[in-house]
N, C-alpha and C positions, 0 to 999 in steps of 0.2 A: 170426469175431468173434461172441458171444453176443451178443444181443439184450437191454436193459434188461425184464427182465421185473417186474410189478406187485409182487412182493415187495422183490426189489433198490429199485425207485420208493420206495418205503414208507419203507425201513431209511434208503437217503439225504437224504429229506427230513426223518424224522428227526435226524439227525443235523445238519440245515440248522440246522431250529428249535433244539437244542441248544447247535449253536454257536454262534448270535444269541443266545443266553439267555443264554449264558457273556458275550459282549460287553457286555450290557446290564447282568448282575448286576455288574461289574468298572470300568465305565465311569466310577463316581464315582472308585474310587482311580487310574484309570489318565490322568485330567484332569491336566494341568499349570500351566494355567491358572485359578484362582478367582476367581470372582466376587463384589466386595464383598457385592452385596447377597442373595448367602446366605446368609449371615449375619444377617440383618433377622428379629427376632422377629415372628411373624405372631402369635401367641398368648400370654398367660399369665394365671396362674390367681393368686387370693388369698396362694397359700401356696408363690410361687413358682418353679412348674413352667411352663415353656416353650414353646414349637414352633418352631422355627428351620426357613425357609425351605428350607434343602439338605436337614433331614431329612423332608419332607413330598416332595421331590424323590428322594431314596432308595428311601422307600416305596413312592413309585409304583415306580422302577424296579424294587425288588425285586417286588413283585405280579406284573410286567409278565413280568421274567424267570423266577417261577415256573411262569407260565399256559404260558409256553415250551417250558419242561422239561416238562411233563406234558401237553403237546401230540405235542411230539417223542416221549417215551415210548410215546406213543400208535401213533403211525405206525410205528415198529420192534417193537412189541410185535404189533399187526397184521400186518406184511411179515412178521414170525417167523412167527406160526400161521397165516397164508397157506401159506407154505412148506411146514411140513410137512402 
């Protein structure tokens, strides 16, 4: 049995943060449950324009699950040119 060596460590924790990023970007459509009070305008401006509590919720998540991916890309882009 091969040994986990520090590039293989790399590519798979990549691939961790990755797939946490996929759960986290996904997670608003994959809810079955809603919460009245996302729906609750936290915001709006003279001429109409909004902010609804789920989309300030969204955003984070999307931020969250970007910082993810490009985390993860990190770690397998590293374990890559370790390797060779």
């Amino acid at each position: 049995m091969e040994k986990i060596t520090i590039p293989i460590f790399l590519t798979l924790l990549g691939l961790l943060f990755n797939t946490t990023a996929s759960v986290i970007m996904l997670y608003s459509y994959l809810r079955i449950i809603r919460n009245v009070d996302d729906d609750f305008i936290v915001k709006m401006d003279k001429d109409g324009n909004y902010t609804q509590k789920k989309h300030i919720k969204d955003k984070k998540n999307g931020i969250l699950g970007l910082a993810l991916y490009v985390i993860g890309f990190i770690f397998q882009f590293i374990g890559i040119l370790i390797k060779l």
